[in-house]
DSSP file (Angstrom, degrees, kcal/mol; ACC not computed):
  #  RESIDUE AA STRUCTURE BP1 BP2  ACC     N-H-->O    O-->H-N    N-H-->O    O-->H-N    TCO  KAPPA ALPHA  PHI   PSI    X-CA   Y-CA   Z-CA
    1    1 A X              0   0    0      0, 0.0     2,-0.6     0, 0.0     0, 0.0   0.000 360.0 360.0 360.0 147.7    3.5  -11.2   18.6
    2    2 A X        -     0   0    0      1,-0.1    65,-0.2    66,-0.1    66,-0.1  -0.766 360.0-167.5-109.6 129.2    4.7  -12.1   15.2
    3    3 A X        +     0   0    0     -2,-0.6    16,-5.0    64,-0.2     2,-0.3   0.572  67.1  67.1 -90.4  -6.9    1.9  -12.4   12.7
    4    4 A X  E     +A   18   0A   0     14,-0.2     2,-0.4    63,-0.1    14,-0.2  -0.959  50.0 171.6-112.7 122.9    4.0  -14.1   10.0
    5    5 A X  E     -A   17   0A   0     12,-0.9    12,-2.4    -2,-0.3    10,-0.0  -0.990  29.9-120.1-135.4 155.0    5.4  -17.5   10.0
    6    6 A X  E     +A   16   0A   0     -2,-0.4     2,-0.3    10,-0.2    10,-0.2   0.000  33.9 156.9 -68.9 166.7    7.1  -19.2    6.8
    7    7 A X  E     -A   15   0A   0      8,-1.5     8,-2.6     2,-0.0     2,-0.5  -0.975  36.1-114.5-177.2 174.6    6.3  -22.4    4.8
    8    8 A X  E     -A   14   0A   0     -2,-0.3     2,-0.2     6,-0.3     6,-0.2  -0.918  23.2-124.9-131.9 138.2    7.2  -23.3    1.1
    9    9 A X    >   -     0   0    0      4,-3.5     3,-1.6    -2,-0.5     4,-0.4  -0.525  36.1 -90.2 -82.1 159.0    4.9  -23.9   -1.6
   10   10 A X  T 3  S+     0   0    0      1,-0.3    -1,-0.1    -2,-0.2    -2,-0.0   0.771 126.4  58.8 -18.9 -68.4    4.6  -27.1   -4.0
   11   11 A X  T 3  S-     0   0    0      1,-0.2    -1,-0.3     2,-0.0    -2,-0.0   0.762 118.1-109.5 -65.0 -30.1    7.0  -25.6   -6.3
   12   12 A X  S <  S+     0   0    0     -3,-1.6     2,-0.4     1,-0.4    -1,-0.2   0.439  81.6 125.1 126.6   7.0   10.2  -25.2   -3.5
   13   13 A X        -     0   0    0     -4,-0.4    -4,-3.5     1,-0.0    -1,-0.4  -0.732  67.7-108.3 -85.9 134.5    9.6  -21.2   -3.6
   14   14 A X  E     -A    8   0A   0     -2,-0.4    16,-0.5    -6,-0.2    -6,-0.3  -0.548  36.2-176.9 -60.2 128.4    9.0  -19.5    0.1
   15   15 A X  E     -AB   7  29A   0     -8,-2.6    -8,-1.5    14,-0.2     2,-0.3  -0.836  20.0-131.4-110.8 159.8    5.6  -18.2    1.1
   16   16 A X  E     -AB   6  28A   0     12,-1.2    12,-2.4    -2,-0.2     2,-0.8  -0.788   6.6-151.0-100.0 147.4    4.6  -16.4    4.5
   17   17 A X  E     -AB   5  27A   0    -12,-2.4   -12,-0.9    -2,-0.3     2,-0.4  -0.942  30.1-178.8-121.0 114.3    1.5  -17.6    6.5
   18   18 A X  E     -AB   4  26A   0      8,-3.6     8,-5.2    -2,-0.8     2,-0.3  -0.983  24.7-126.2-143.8 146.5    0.4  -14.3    8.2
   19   19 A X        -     0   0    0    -16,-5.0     2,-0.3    -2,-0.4     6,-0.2  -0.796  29.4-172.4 -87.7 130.7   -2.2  -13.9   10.3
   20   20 A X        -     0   0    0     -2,-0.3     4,-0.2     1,-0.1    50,-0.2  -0.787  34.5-138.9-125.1 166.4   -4.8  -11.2    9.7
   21   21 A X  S    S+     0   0    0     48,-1.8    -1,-0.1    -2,-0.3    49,-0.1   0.953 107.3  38.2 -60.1 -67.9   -8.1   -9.2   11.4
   22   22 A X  S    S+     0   0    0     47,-0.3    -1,-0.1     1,-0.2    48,-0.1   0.717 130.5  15.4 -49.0 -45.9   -9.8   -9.4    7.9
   23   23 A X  S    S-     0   0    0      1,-0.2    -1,-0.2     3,-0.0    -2,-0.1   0.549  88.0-133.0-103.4 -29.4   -9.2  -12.4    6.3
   24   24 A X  S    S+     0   0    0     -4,-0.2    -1,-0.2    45,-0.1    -3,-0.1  -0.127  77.0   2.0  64.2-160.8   -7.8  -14.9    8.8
   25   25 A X  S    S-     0   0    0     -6,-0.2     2,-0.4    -5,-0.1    -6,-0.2   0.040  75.0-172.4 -45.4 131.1   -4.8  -16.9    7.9
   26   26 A X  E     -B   18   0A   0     -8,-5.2    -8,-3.6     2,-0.0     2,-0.4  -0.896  19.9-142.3-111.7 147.8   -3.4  -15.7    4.0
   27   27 A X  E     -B   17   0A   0     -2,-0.4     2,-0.4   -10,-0.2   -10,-0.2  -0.990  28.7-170.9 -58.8  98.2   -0.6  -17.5    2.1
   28   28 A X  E     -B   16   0A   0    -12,-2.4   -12,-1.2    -2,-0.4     2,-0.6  -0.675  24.6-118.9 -98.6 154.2    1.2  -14.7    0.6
   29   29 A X  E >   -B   15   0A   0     -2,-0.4     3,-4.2   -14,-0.2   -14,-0.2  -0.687  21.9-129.7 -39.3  98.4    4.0  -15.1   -2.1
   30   30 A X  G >  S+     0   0    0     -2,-0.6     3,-1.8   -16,-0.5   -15,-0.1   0.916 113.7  68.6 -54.9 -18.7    7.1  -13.6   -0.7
   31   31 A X  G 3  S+     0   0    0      1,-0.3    -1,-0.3    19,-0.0   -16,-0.1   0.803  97.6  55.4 -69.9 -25.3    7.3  -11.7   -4.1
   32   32 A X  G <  S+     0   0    0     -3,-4.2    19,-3.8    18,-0.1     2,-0.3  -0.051  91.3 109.6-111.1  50.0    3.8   -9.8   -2.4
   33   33 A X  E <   -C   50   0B   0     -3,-1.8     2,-0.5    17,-0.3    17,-0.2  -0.943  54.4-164.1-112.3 115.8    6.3   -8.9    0.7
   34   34 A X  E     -C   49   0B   0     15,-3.3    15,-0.8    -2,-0.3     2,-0.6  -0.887  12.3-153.4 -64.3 139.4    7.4   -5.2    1.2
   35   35 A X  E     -Cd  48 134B   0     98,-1.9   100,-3.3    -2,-0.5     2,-0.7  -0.932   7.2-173.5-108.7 102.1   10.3   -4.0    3.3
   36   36 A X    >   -     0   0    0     11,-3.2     3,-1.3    -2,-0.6   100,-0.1  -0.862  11.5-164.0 -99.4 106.9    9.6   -0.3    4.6
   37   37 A X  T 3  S+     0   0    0     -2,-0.7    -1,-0.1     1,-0.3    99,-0.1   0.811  90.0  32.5 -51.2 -48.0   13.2    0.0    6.2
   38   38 A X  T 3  S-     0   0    0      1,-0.2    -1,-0.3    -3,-0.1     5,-0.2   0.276 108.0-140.2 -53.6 -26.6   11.8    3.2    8.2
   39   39 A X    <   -     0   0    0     -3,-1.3    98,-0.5     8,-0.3     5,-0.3  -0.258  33.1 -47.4  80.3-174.3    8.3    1.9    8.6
   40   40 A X  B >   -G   43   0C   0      3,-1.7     3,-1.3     6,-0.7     2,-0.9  -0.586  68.7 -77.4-106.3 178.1    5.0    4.1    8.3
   41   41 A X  T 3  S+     0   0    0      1,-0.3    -1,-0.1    -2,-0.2    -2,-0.1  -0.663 123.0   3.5 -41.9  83.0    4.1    7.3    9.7
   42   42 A X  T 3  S+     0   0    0     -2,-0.9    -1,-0.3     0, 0.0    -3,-0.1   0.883 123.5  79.1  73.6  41.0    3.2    6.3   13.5
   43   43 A X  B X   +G   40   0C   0     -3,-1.3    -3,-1.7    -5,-0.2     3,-1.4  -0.030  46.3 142.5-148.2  57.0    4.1    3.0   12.7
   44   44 A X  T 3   +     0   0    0      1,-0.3    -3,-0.1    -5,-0.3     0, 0.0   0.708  68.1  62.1 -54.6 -34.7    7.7    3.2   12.9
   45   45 A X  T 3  S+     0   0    0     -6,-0.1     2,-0.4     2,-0.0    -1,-0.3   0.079  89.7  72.2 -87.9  28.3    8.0   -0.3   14.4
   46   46 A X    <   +     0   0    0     -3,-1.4    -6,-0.7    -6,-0.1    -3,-0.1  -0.971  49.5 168.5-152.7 130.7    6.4   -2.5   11.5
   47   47 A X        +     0   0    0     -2,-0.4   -11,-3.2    -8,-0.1     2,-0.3   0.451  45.2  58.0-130.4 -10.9    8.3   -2.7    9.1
   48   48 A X  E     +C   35   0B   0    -13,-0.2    18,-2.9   -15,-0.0     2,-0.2  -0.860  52.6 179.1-145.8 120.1    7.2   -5.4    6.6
   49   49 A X  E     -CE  34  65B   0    -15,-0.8   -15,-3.3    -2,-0.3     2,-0.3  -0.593  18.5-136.9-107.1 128.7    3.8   -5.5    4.7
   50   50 A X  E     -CE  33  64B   0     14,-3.8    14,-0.8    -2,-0.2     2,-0.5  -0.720  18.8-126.8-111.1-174.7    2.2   -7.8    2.2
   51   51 A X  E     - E   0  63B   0    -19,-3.8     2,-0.4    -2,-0.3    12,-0.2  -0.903  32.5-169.8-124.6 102.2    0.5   -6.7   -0.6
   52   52 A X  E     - E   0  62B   0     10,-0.9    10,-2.5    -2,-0.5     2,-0.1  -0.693  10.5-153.9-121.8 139.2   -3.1   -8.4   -0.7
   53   53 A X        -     0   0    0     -2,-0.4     5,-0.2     8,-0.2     8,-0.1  -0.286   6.5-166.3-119.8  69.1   -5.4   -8.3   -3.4
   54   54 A X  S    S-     0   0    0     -2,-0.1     2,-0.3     2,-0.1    -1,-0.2   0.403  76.3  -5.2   8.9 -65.3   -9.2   -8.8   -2.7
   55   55 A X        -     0   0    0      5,-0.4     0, 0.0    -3,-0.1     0, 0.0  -0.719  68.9-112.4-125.8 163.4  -10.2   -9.3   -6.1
   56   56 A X  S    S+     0   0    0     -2,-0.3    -2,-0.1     1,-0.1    -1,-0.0   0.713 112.5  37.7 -85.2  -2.0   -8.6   -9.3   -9.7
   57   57 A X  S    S+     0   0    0      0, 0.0    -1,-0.1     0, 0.0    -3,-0.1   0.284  95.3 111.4-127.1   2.3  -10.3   -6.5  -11.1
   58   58 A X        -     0   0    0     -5,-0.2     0, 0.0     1,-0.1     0, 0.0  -0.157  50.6-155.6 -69.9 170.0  -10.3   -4.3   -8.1
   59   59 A X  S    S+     0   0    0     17,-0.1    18,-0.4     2,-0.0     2,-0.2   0.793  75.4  77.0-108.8 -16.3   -8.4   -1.0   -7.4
   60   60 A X        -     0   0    0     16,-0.1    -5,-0.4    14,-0.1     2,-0.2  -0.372  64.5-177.7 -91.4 172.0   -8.3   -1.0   -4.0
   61   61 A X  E     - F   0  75B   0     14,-1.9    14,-0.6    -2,-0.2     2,-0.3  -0.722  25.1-109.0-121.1 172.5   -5.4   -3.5   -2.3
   62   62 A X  E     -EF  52  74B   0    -10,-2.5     2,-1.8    -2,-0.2   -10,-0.9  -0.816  13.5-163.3 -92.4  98.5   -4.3   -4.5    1.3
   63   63 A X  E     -E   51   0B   0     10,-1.8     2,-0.3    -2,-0.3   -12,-0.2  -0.544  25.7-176.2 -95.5  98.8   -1.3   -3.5    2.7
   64   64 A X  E     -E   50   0B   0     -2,-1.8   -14,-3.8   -14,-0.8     2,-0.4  -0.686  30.8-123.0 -74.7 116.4   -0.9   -6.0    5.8
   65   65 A X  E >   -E   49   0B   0      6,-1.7     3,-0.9    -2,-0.3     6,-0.4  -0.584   8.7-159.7 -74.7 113.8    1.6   -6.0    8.2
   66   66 A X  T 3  S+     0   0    0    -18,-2.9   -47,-0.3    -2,-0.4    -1,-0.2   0.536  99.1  60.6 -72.7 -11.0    3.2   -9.6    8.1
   67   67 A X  T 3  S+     0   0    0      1,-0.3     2,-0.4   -64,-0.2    -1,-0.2   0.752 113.3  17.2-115.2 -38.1    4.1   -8.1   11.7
   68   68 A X    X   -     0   0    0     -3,-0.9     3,-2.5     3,-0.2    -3,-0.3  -0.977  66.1-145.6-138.4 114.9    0.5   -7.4   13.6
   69   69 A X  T 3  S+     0   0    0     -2,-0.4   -48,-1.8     1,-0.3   -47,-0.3   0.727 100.7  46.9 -59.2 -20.4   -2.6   -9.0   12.3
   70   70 A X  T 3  S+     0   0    0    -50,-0.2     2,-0.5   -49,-0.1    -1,-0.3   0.227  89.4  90.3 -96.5   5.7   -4.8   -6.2   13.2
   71   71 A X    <   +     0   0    0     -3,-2.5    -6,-1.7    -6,-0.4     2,-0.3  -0.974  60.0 140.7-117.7 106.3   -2.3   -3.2   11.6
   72   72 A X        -     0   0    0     -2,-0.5     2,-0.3    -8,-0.3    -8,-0.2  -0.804  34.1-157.3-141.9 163.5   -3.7   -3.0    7.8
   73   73 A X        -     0   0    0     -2,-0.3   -10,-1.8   -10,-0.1    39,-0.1  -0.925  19.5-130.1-132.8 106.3   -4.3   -0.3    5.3
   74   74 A X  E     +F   62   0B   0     37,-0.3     2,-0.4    -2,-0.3    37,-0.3  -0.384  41.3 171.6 -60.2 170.7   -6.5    0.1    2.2
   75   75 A X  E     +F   61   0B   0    -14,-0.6   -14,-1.9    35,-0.2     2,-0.4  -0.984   7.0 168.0-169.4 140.6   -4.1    1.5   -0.8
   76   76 A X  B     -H  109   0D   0     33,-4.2    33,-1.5    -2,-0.4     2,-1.4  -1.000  43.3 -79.5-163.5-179.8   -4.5    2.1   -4.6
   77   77 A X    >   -     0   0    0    -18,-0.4     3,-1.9    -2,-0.4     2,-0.8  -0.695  24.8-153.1 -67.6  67.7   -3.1    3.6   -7.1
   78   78 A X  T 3> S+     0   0    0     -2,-1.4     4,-2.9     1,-0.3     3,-0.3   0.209  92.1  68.7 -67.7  -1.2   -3.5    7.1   -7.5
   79   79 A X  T 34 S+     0   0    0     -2,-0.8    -1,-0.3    28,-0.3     6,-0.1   0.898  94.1  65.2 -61.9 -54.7   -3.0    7.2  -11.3
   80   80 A X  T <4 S+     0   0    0     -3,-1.9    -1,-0.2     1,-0.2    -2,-0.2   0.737 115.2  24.7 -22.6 -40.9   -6.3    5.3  -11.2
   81   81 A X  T  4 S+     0   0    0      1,-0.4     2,-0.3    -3,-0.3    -2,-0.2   0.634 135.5  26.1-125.4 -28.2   -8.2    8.3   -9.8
   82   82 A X    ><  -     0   0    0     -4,-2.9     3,-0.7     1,-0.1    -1,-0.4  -0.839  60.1-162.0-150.5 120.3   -5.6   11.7  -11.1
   83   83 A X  T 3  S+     0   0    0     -2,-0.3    -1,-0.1     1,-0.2    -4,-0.1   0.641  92.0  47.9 -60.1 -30.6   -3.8   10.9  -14.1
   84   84 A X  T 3  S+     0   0    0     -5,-0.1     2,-0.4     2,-0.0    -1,-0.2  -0.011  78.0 131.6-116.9  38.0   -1.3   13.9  -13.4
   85   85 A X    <   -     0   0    0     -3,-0.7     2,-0.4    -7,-0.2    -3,-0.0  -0.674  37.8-175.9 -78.0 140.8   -0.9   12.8   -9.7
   86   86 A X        -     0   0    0     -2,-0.4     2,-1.8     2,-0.0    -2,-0.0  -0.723  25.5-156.8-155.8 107.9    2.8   12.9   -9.3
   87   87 A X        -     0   0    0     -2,-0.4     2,-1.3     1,-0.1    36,-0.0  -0.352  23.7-142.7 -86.8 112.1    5.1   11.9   -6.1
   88   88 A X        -     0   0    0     -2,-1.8     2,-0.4    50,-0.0    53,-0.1  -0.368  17.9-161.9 -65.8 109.2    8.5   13.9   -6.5
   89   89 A X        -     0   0    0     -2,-1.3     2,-0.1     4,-0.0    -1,-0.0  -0.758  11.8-124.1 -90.1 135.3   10.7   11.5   -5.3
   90   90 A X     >  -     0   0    0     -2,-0.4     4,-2.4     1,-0.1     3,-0.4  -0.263  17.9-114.4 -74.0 160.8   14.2   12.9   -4.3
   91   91 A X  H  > S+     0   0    0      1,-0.3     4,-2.3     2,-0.2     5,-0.5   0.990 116.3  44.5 -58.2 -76.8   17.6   11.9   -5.5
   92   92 A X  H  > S+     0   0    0      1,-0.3     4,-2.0     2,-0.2    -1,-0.3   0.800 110.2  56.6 -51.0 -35.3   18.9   10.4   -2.1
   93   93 A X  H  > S+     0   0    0     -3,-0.4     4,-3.1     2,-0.2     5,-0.4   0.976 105.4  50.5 -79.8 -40.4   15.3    8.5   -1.5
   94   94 A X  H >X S+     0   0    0     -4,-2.4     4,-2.2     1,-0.2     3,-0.6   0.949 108.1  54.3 -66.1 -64.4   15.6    6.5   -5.1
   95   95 A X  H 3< S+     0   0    0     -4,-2.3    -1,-0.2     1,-0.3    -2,-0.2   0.908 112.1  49.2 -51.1 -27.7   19.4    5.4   -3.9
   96   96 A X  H 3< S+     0   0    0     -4,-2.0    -1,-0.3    -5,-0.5    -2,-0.2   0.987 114.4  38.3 -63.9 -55.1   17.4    4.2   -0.9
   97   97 A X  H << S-     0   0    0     -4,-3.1    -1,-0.2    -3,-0.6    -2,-0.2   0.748 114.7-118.7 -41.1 -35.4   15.1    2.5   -2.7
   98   98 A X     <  +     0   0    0     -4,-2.2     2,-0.4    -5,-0.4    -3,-0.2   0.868  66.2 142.6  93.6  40.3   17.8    1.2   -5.3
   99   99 A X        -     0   0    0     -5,-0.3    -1,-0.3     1,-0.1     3,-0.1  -0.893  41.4-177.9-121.8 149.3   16.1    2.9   -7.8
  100  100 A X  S    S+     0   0    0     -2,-0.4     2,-0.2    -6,-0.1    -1,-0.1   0.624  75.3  35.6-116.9 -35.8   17.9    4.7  -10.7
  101  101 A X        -     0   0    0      1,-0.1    -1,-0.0    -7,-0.1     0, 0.0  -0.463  66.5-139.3-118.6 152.4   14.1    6.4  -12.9
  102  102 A X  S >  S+     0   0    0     -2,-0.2     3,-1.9     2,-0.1    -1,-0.1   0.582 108.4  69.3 -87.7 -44.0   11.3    7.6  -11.1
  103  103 A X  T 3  S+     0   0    0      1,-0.3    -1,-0.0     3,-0.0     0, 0.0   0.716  89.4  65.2 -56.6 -12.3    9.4    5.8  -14.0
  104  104 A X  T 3  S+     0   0    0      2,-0.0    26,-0.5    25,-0.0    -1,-0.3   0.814  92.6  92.4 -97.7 -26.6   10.9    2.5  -12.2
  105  105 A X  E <   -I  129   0E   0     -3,-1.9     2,-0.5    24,-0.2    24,-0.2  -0.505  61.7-153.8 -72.9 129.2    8.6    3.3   -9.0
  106  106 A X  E     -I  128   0E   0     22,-1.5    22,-1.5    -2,-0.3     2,-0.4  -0.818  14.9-154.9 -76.5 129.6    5.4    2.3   -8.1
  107  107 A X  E     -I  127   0E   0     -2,-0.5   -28,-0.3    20,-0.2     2,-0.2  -0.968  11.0-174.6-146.1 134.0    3.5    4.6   -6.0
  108  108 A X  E     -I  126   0E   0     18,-0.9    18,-2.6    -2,-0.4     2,-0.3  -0.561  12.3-152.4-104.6 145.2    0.3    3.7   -3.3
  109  109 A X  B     -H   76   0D   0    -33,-1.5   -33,-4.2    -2,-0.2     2,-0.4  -0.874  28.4-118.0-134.1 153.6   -1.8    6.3   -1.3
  110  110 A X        -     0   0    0     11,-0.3    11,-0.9    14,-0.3   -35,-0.2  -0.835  31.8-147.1 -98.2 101.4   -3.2    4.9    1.9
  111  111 A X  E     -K  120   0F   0     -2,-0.4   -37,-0.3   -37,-0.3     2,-0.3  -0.158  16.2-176.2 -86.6 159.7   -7.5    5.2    1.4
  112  112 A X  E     -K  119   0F   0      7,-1.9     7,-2.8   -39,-0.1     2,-0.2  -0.842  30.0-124.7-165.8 132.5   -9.6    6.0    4.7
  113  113 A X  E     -K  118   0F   0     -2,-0.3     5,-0.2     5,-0.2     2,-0.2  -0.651  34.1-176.9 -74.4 152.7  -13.8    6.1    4.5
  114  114 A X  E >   -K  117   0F   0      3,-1.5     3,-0.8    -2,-0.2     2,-0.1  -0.761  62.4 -52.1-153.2 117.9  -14.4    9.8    6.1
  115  115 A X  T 3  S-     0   0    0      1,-0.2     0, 0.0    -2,-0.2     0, 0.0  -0.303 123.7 -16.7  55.6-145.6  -18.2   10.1    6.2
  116  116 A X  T 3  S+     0   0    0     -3,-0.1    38,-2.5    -2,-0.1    39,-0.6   0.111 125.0  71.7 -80.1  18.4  -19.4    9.3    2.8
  117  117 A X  E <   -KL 114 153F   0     -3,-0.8    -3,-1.5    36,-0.3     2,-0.9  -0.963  65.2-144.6-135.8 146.9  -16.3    9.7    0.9
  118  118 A X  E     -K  113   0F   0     34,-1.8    33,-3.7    -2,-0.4     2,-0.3  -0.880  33.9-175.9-104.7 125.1  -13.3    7.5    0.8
  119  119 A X  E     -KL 112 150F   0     -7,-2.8    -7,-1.9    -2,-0.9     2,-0.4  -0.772  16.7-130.3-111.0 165.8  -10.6    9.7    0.4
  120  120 A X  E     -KL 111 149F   0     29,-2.5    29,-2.2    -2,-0.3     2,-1.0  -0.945  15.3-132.7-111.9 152.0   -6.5    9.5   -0.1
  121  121 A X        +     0   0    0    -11,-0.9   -11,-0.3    -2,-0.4     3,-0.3  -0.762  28.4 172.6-101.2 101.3   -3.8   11.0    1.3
  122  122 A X  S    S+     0   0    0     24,-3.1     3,-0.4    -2,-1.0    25,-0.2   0.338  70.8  71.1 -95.5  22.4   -2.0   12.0   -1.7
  123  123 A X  S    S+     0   0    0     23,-1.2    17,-4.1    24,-0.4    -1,-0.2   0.726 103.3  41.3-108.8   4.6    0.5   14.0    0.5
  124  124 A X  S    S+     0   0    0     -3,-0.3   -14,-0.3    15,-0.2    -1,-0.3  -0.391  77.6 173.5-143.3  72.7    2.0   10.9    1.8
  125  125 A X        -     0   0    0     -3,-0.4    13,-0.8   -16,-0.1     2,-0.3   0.025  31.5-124.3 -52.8 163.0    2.4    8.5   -0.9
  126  126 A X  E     -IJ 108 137E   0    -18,-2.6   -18,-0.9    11,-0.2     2,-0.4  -0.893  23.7-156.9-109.6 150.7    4.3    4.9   -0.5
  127  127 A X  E     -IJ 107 136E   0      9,-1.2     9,-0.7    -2,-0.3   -20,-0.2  -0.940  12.6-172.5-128.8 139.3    6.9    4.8   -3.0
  128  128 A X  E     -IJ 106 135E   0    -22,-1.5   -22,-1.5    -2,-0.4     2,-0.6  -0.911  22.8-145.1-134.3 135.9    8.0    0.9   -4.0
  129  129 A X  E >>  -I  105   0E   0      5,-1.9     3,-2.1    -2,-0.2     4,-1.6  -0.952  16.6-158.8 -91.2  96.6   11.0   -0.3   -6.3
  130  130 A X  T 34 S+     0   0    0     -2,-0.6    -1,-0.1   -26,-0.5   -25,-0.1   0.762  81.2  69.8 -51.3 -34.1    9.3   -3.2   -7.6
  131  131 A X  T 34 S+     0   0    0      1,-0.2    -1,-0.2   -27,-0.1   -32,-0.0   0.826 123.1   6.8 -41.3 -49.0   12.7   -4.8   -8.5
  132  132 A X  T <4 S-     0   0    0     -3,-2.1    -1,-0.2     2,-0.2    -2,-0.2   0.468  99.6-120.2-134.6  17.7   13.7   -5.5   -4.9
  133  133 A X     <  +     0   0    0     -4,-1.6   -98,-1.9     1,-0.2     2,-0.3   0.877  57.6 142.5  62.4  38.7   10.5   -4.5   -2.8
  134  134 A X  B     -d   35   0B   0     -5,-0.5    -5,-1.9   -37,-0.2     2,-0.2  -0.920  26.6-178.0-124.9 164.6   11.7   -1.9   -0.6
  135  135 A X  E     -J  128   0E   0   -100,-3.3     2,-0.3    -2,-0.3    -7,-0.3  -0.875  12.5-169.9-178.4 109.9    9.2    0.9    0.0
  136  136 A X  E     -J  127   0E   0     -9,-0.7    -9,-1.2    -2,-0.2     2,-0.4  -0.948  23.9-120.9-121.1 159.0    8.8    4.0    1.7
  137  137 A X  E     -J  126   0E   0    -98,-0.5     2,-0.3    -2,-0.3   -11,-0.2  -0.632  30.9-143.7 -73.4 109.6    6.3    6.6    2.7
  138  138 A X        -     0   0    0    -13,-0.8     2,-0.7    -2,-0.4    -1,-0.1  -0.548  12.7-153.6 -66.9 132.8    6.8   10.2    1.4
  139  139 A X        -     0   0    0     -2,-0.3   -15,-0.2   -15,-0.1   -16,-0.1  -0.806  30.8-141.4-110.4 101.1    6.1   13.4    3.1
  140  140 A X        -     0   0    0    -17,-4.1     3,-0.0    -2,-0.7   -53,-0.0  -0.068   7.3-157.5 -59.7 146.6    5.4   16.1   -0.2
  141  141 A X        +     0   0    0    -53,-0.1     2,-0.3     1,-0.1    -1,-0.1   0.940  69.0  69.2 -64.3 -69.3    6.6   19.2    0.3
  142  142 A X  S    S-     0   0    0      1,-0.1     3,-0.4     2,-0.0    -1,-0.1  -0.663  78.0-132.4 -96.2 142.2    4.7   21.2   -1.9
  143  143 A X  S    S+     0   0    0     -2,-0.3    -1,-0.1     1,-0.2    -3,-0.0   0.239  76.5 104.8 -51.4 -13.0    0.7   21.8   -0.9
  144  144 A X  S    S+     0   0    0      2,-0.0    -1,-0.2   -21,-0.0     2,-0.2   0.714  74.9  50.3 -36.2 -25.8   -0.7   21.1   -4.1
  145  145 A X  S    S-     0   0    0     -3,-0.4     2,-0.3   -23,-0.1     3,-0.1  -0.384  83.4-139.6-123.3-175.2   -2.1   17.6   -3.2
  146  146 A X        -     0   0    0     -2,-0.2   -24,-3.1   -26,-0.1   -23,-1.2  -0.978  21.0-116.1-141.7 154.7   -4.3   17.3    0.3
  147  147 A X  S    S+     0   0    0     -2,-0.3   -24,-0.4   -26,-0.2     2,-0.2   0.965 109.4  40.2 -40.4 -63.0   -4.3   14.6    2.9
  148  148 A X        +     0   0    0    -27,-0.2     2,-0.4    -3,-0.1   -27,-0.2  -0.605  69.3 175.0-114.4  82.1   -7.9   13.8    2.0
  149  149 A X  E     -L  120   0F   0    -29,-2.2   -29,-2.5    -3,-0.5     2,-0.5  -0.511  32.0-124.4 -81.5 116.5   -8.4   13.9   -1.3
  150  150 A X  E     +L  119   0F   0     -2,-0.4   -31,-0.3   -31,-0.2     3,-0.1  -0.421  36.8 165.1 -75.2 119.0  -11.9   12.8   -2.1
  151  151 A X  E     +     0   0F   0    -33,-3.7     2,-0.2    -2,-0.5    -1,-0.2   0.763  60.1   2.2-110.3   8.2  -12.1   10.1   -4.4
  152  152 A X  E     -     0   0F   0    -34,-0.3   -34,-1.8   -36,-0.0     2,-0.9  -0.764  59.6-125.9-175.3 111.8  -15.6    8.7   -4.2
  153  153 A X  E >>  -L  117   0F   0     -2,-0.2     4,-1.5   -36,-0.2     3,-0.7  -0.551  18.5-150.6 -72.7 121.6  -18.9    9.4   -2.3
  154  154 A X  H >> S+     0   0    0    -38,-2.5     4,-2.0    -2,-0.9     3,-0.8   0.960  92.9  47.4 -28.6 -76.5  -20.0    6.6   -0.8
  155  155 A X  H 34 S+     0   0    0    -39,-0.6     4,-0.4     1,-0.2    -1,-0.3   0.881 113.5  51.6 -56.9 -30.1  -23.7    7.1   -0.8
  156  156 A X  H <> S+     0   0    0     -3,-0.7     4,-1.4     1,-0.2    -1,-0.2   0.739 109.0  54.0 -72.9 -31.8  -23.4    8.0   -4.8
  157  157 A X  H <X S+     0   0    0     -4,-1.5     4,-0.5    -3,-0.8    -1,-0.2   0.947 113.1  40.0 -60.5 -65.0  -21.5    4.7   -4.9
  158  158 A X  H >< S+     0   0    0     -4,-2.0     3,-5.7     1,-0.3     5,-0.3   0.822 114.1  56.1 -94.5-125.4  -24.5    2.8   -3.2
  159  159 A X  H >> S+     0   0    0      1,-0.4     3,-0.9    -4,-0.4     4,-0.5   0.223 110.1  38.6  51.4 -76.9  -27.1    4.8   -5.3
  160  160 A X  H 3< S+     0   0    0     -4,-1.4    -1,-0.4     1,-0.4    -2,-0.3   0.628 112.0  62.8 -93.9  -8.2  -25.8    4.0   -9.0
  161  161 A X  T << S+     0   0    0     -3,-5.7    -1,-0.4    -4,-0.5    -2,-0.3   0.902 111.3  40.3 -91.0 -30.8  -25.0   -0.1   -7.6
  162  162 A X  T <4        0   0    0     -3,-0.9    -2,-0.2     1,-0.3    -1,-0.2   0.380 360.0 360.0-101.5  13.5  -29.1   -0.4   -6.9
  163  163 A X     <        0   0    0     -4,-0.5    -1,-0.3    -5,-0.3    -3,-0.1   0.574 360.0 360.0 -85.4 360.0  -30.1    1.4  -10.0
């Protein structure tokens, strides 16, 4: 079932009307449309994600699959959380992307609560060419970085909001 259907906004630019679990029906921008050509890691068959943003001053995002309302992700910015996090991106993946710099990429990690901590999996970033939206998920190489990389206890979270 297709979870996205088009429409155009006042101004004559196309938007998507996708259905979600979370939210119900969104009006996205197409400009907050990703193409992963390849898809996610055990989600090989969804292939295009919008990019939703809860709030204006938050860090975490939604990456929603325009494709299945129920297929979603939290994501942020790992700069946010380790300034000298760094996804090596290979020569052959920027021509895939269209990318010429690494500095021209934006790079997500995909957040998941375990227990009390929401952690990221900084060993499989998303990498995005903001220029033309195409965006794939890296598998690092080198062990430095962990799946579940803690970035926040939950209960410590909770704790310092009722103080």
């Amino acid at each position: 079932m297709d979870a996205g259907s088009k429409e155009w906004q006042a101004d004559g630019a196309p938007a998507m009307l996708i259905q979600t679990t979370r939210f119900g029906a969104v009006e996205i921008d197409d400009s907050r449309l990703l193409e992963f050509p390849a898809g996610l890691l055990g989600f090989s068959s969804y292939r295009t994600f919008a990019l939703l943003q809860p709030d204006e001053n938050g860090v975490f995002f939604w990456l929603q699959s325009t494709e299945s309302a129920d297929l979603a992700f939290v994501v942020t910015d790992p700069a946010l959380w380790l300034p000298d996090y760094q996804a090596n991106i290979r020569k052959e993946q920027m021509e895939e992307l269209g990318m010429n710099e690494t500095s021209d990429a934006q790079v997500l990690v995909i957040v998941n609560k375990r227990d009390q901590s929401l952690t990221a999996n900084l060993q499989g970033p998303l990498v995005v060419n903001p220029a033309n939206r195409r965006a794939m998920q890296l598998v690092l190489a080198e062990k430095k970085w962990s799946t579940r990389h803690e970035l926040v206890k939950l209960a410590e979270a909770a704790a310092a909001k009722t103080a």
